[in-house]
C-alpha positions in Angstrom: 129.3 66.4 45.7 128.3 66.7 42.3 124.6 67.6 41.4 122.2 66.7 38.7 121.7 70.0 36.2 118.1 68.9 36.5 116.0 70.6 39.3 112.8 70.1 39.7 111.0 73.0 41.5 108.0 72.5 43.4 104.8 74.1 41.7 104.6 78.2 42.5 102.8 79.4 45.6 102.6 82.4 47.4 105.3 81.4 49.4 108.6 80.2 49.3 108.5 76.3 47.7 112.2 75.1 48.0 113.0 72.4 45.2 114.3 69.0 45.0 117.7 67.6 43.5 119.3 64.2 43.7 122.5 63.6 44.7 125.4 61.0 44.2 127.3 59.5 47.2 130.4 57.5 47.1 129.5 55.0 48.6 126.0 54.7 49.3 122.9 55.0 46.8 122.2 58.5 46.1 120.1 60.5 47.8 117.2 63.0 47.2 118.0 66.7 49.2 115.6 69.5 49.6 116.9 73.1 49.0 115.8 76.3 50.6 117.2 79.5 51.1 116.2 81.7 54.2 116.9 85.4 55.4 119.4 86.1 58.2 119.2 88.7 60.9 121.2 91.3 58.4 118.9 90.8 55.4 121.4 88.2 53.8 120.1 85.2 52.2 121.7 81.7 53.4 120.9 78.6 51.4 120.2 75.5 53.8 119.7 71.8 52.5 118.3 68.8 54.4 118.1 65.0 53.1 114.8 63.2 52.5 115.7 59.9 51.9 117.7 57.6 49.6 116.5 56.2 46.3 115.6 53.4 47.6 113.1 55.0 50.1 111.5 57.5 47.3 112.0 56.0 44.2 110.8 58.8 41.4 110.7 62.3 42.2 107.1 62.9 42.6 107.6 60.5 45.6 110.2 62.8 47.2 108.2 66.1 46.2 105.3 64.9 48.5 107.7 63.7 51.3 108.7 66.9 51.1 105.8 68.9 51.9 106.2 69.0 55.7 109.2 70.5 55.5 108.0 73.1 52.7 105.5 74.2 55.4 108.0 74.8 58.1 110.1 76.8 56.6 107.3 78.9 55.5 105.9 79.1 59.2 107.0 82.6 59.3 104.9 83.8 55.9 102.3 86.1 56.3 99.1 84.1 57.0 97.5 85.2 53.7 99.5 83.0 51.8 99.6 80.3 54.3 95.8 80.3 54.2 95.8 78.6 50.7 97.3 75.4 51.7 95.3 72.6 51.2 94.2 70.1 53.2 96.8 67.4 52.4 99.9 70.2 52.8 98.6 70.2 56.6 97.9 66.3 56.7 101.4 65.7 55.6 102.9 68.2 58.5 100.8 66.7 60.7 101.9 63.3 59.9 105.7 64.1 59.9 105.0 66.0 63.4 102.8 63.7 65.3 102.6 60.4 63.6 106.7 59.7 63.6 107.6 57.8 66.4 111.1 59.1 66.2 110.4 62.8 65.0 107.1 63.5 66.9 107.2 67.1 68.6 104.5 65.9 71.3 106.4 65.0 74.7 104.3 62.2 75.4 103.9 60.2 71.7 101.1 58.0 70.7 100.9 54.4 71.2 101.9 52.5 67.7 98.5 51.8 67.7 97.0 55.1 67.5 99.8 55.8 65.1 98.7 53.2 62.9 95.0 53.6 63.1 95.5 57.6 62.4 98.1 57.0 59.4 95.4 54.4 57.9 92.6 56.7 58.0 93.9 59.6 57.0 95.0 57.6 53.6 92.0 55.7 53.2 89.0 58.0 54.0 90.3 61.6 54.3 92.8 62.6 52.4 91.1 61.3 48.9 88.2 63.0 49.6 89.6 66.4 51.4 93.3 66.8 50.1 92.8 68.9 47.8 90.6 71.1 49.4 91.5 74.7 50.6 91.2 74.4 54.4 90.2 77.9 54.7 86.7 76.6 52.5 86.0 73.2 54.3 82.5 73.9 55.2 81.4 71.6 58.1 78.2 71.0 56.7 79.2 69.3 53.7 81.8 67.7 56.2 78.9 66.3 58.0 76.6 65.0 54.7 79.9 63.3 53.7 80.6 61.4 57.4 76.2 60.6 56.8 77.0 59.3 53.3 79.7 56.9 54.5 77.4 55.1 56.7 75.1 54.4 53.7 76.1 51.7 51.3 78.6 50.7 49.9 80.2 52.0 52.5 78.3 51.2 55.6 80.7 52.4 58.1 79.3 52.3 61.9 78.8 55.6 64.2 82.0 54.8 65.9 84.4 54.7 62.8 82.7 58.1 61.6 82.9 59.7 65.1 87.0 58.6 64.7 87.2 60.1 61.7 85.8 63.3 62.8 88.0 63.4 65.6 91.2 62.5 63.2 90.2 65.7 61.0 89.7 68.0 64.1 93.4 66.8 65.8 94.5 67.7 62.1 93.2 71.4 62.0 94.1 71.8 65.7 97.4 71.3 64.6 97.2 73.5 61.8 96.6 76.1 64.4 98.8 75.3 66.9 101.5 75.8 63.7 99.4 78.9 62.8 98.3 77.7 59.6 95.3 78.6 60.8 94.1 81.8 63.6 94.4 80.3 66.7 90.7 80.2 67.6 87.6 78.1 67.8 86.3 79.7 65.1 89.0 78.3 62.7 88.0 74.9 63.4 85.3 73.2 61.1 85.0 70.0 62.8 83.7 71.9 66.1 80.2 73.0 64.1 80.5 68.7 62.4 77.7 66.9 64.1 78.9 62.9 64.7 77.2 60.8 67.1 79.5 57.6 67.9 79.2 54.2 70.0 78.5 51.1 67.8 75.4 49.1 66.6 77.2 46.0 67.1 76.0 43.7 69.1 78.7 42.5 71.5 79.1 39.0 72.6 79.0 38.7 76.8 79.9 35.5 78.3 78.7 33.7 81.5 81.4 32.4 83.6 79.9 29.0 82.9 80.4 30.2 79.1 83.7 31.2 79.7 85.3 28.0 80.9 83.2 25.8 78.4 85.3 27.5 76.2 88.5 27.5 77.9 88.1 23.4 78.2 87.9 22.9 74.4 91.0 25.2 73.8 94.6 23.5 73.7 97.8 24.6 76.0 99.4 27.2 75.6 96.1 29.3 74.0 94.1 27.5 77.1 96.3 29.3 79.6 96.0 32.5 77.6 92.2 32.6 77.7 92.2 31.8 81.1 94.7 34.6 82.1 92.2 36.6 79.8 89.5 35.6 81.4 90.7 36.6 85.1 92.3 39.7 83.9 90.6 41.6 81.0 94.2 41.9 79.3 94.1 43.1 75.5 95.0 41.0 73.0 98.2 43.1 72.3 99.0 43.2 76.1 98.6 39.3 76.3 100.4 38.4 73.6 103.7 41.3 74.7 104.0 39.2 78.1 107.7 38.0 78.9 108.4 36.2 82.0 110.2 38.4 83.6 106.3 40.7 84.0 105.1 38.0 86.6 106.1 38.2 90.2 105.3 34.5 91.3 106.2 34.7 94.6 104.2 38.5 95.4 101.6 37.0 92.9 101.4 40.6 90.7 101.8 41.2 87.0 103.4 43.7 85.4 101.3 45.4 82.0 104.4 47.3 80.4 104.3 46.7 76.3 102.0 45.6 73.5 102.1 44.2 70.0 100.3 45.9 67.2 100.8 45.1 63.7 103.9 42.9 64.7 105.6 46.3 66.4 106.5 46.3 70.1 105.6 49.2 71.3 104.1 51.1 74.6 100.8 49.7 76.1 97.6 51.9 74.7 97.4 54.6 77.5 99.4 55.8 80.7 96.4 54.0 83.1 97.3 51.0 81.1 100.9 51.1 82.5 99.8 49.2 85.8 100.4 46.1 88.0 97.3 43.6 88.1 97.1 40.7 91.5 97.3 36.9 90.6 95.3 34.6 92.0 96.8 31.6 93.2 95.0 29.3 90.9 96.4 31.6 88.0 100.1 31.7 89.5 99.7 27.7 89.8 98.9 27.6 86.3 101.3 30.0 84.6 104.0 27.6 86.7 102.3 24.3 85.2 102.9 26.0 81.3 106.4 27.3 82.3 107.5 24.2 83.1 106.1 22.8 79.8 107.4 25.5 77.7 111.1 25.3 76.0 110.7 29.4 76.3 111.5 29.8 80.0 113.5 32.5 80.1 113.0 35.6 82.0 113.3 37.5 78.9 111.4 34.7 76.7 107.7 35.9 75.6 105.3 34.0 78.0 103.6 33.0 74.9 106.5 31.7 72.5 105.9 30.9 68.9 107.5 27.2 68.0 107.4 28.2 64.6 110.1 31.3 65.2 111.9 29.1 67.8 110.2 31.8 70.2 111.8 34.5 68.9 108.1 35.8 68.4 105.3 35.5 70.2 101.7 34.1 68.5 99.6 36.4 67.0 96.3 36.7 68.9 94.1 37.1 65.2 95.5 33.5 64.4 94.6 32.1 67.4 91.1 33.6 67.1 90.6 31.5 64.0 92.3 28.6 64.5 91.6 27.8 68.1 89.4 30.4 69.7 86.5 29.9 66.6 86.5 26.5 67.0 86.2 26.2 70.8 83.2 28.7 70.8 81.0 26.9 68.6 81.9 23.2 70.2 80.8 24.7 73.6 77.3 25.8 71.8 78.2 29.3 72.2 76.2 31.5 69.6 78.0 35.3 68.2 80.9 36.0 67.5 84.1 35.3 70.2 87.7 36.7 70.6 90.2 38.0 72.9 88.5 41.3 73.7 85.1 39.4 74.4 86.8 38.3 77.6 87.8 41.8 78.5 84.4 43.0 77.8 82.6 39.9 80.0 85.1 40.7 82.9 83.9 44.4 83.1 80.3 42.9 83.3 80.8 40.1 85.7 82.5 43.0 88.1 79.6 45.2 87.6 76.8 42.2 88.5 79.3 41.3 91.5 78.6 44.6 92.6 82.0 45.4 92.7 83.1 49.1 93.5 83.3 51.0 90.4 86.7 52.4 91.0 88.0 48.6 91.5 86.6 47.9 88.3 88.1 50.8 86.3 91.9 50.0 88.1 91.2 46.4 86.8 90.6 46.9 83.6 93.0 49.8 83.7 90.8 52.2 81.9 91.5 56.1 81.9 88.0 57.0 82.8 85.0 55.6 84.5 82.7 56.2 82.2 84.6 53.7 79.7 84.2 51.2 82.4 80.2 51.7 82.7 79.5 53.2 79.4 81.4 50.6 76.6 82.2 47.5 78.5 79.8 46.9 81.5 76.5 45.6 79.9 74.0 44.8 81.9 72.4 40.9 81.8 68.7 39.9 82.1 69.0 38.5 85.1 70.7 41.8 86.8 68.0 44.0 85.0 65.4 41.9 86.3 66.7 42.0 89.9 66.9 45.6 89.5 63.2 46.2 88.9 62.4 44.0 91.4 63.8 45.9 93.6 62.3 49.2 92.7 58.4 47.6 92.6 59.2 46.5 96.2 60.7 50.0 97.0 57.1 51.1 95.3 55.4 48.9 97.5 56.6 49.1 100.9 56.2 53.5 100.2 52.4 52.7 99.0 51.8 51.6 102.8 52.7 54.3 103.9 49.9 56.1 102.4 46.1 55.8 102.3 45.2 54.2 98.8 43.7 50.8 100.4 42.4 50.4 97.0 46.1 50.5 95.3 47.3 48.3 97.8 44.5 45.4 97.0 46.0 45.0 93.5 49.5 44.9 94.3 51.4 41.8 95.9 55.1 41.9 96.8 57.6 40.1 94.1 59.1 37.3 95.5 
């Protein structure tokens, strides 16, 4: 194959940097191939290539340069950790990127959800990596770490506890990596982000429906988003969950469905977590009405989406934002409902209505299909006046009936049971 004259070699370093050429093909656009030589068992040098991508993918050279990075790091995974400990943080974002964050390539034997991928990808090129890449990792300090996480929550940035905490937590993953690679010594002390103080949870003030609430809504919505905010309702499914239902996930006769996919970003992909793999009971009023919009739909199949688009001949299912605006918006205000509304306020209400039914707190957890309790009780399950008030109730009577028990007659006068 014949080569370009012109090689472009990657800026000097300590360590080996490999270079870049482009090469023609026959008959397919040319490509760009990264060059490296290594040392064999007898002290002979071998010179090994690997492709990066077509034209097409990386159209100028700086483009293929930085696609190349990952690989640049791992054939150097062997250099002597002096050298290594000049990379900056970018270099390691990029390895962890290719390794972790590539559906298809990741190294982990359980790979994220498209989700995660997507939220971790858009993070790392929107917050960190402009303000960290070209930062040594071996001099990230995490106090200045922490004033910059306390200076995005200021304006004009404004970002909430929760999206700083995640960011935190994307930065640690990355230098974990690092030393799992040994970029880094493999030990605590190599880690920044452990010493990077970050409260999370969210000032937000989350809407929670009443049942009553719940169906006023429901009867100002239009089929088939009235079915899907009733199955919502009953079951707490995510949006991306809700939306990724084919036929062939409901059991009608056993009365069961089957959570086994999601949407995100128009991608179908695994559901969010491993406890979200699970199979959730139908009522009978729910099977009744799943059977009512099946036989209304002209997406019937077992394989169609439950859900079917009209507008792709239901080759796609709706997208749940859309709905939330065109249908779900509209419905909430006509039913006098103040706050915002959308598919995950149903989820959250659910959690709550379990909770005041004094349902047991494993029940609720399975339910909702969340991986630990404390998700259950500590994000979703929000405690309503009326429950609160109950509550205290409670422990003034608990007061009262001990107070007999001892001899304070004057205590007693002032007190009266709550009825």
């Amino acid at each position: 194959m014949p080569l370009e004259s012109e090689e472009t070699e990657l800026s000097r370093a300590h360590y080996q940097q490999g270079s870049i050429r482009r090469v023609s093909r026959k008959k397919a656009p040319e490509v760009w191939v990264f060059r490296w030589r290594d040392t064999k068992a007898d002290g002979s040098r071998r010179e090994n290539t690997r492709v990066i991508g077509t034209v097409l993918e990386y159209r100028t050279r700086a483009a293929a340069v930085k696609a190349a990075e990952a690989l640049r790091i791992n054939i150097n995974s062997a250099t002597p950790r002096s050298s290594v400990f000049g990379m900056t943080f970018q270099e390691i974002a990029d390895h962890y990127v290719a390794r972790e964050l590539d559906p298809d390539q990741s190294e982990a034997r359980k790979p994220k959800a498209h989700s995660t991928i997507e939220a971790y990808r858009r993070y790392l090129k929107r917050w960190i990596v402009p303000r960290w890449g070209s930062e040594s990792i071996s001099e990230m300090e995490p106090v200045a770490i922490e004033d910059w996480l306390a200076q995005l929550g200021r304006p004009p940035y404004k970002l909430e506890k929760g999206t700083r905490q995640k960011i935190r937590n994307i930065m640690s993953a990355v230098f974990r990596h690092a030393m799992r690679h040994g970029f880094l010594p493999r030990d605590a002390e190599a880690n920044p982000m452990k010493y990077v103080r970050q409260s999370g949870g969210s000032a937000k003030e989350h809407t929670i429906l009443s049942a009553e609430q719940a169906m006023s809504i429901i009867e100002n919505l239009q089929e088939p988003v009235r079915t899907m905010a009733l199955l919502d309702a009953c079951t707490g499914l995510r949006a991306s969950e809700l939306t990724a239902l084919r036929w062939e996930d409901i059991n009608f006769d056993e009365g069961v469905l089957r959570v086994r996919r999601g949407i995100v970003y128009a991608v179908v992909g695994d559901v969010k977590t491993e406890a979200s793999r699970s199979n959730l009971p139908l009522a009978s009023f729910l099977v009744e009405a799943l059977r009512a919009w099946r036989r209304e739909t002209p997406y019937a199949k077992p394989s169609d989406w439950i859900f079917a688009s009209p507008r792709t001949k239901g080759k796609k299912p709706y997208r749940g934002n859309s709905l939330v605006r065109r249908q779900l918006k509209i419905a909430k205000e006509k039913a006098g409902i103040a706050g915002p509304v959308g598919w995950h306020t149903f989820r959250r209400s659910i959690a709550t209505w379990l909770i005041e039914n004094d349902e047991n707190v494993k029940v609720a957890q399975e339910l909702l299909r969340h991986h630990h309790v404390g998700t259950t009780l500590g994000l979703y399950a929000k405690a309503v006046t009326r429950t609160k008030r109950q509550a205290q109730e409670k422990i003034v009577n608990q007061l009262l009936a001990a107070q007999q028990q001892v001899s304070k007659p004057e205590l007693s006068e002032g007190l009266g049971v709550v009825q």
